[in-house]
N, C-alpha and C positions, 0 to 999 in steps of 0.2 A: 317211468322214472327218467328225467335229465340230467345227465353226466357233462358236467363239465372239466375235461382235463387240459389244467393250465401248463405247458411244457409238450403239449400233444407231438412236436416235431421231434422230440429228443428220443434218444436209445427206448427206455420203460414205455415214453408217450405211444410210438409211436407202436409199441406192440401190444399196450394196452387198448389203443382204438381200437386196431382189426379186432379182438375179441373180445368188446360191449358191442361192436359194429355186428357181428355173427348173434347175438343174442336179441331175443325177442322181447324182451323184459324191461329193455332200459335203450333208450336215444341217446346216443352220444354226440358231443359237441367237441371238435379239437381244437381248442384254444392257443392258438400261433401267434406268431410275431412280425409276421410280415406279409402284406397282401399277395404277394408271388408264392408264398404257401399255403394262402387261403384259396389260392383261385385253381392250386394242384390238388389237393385235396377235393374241393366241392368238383373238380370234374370225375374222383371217383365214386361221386352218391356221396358224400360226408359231411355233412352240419358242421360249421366253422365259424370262428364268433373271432373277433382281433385282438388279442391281449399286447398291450404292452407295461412290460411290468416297469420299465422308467416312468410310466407317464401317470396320470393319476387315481386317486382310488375311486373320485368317481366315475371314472370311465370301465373301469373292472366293476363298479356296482353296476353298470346298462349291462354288460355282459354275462351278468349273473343273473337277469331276472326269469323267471319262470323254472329257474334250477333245481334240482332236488341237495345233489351231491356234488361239491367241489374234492378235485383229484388234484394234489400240487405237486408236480413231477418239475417242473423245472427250474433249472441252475445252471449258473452264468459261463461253468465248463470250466475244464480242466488249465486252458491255454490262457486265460484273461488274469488281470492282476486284482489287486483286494478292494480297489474302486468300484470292480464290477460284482466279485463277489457279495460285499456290502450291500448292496444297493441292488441286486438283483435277488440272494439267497435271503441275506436279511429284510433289506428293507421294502421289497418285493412281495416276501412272505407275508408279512405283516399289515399291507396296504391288501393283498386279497385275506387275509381272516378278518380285517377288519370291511369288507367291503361285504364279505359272506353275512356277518351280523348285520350289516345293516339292510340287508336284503331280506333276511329270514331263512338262510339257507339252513336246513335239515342239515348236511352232513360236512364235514370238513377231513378229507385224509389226506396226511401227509407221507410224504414219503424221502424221507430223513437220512442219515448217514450211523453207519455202527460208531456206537460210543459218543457220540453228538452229545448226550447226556450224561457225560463221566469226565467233569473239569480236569481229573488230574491226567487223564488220557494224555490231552492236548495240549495241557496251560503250565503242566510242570514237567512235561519229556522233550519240549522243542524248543527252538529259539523262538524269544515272544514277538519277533516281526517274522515270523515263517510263515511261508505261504500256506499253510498246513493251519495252521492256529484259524487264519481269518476264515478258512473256511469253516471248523468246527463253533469256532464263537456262532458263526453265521448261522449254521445249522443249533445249533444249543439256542439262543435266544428267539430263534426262530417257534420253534418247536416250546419253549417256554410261552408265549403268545400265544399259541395256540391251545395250551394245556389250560391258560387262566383266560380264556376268552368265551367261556361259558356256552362255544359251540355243542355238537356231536361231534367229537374226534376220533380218529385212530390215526397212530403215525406207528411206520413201519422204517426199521431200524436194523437196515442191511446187510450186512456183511462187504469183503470185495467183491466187485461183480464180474461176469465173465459173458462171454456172447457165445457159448458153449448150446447144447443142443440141452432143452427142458428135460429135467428130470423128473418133475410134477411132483417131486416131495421135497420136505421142508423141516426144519423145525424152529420150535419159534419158542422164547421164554421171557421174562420182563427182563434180565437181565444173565447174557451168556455169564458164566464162572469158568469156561474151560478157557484156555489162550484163543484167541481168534487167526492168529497167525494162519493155519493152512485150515481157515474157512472160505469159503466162497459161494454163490448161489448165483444163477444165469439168469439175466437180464429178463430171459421170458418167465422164469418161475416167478420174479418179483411181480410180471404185471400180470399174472397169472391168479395169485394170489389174491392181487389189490382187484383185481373183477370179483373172482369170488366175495369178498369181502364185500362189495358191494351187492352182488345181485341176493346172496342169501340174508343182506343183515345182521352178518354177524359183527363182534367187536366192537362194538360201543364204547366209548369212553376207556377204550385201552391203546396202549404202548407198550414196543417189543422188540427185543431184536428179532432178526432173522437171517437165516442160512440155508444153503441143500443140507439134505439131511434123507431120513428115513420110513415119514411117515407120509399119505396121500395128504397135499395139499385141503382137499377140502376136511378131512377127521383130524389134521392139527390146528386148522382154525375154528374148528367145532369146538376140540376140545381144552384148547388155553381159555385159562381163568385169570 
């Protein structure tokens, strides 16, 4: 199996590589941004393909061929303004699901933000030029694209994250009811998770938030329905 993770240099990316890279089951590919990453990378042993998500969709379909599973881990960051977030979360997103389809690609997960799919979260608690807003529009439309884009999806819908030491449990529902306020889940659980998800095949055609929690990582993605 080929894993291609688009975002591979970021926080999730880059913890996600190390362990597809430790598994025997699936090649991974870390899909960067810039050749002075690609060339740090390949001198650890690591397949690197060049994404750049300004540029065009055809050039993310060359990057996609022989793929099994596209992982869409990246976003434009915390410090940049709503030009880049547009245009990188959204219109980024958008140009690889629709690059995945044209390819033939098997699987499409994304990996989304809490609440990204609850308009009144974002669209009725903030200012509607808050830098808050473009980003969940970004993530909401994004993740709408990919819902109606007749891939194999799963998009995972985080919690706040933290770079805290892995807990290896989780819990995960289509849609949290308690406050999210003092939820949190560590940056390795997330890419923890999204391996799992991939090397068992679990999750097909689901969406969900997520958080730490109480049960092992692999018997809570066994067990959501």
């Amino acid at each position: 199996m080929k894993v291609l993770i688009i975002g591979a240099h970021g926080q999730i990316g880059q913890l996600l590589v190390k362990i597809l890279q430790e598994s025997t089951n699936c090649q991974v590919i870390a899909g960067l941004r810039s050749h002075e990453q690609e060339k740090a990378y390949q001198e650890k042993g690591i397949t690197t393909a060049f994404i750049d998500l300004a540029g065009s969709q055809k050039e993310l379909a060359k990057a996609m061929q022989t793929v099994d599973t596209v992982v869409f881990a990246a976003g434009s960051g915390g410090k940049t303004g709503a030009d880049a977030t547009m245009m990188i979360d959204l219109d980024g997103a958008v140009k690889a699901i629709n690059a995945a389809k044209e390819t033939d690609i098997q699987r499409f997960i994304m990996i989304s933000a809490i609440k990204s799919d609850d308009r009144s979260f974002w669209s009725d608690n903030a200012p509607a030029a808050g830098p808050q807003n473009y980003y969940y529009a970004a993530k909401y439309y994004a993740d709408q694209w990919l819902l109606h884009s007749s891939l194999d999806y799963t998009i995972l819908r985080p919690v706040a994250l933290t770079n805290q030491k892995a807990t290896g449990k989780i819990k995960v529902a289509s849609h949290f009811t308690d406050s999210i306020a003092d939820m949190t889940i560590t940056r390795q659980d997330v890419a923890q998770t999204v391996a799992d998800i991939i090397l068992t095949g679990k999750l097909h055609q689901k969406e969900f938030d997520i958080a730490n929690g109480s049960v092992p990582i692999a018997q809570a993605i066994t067990n959501f329905h």
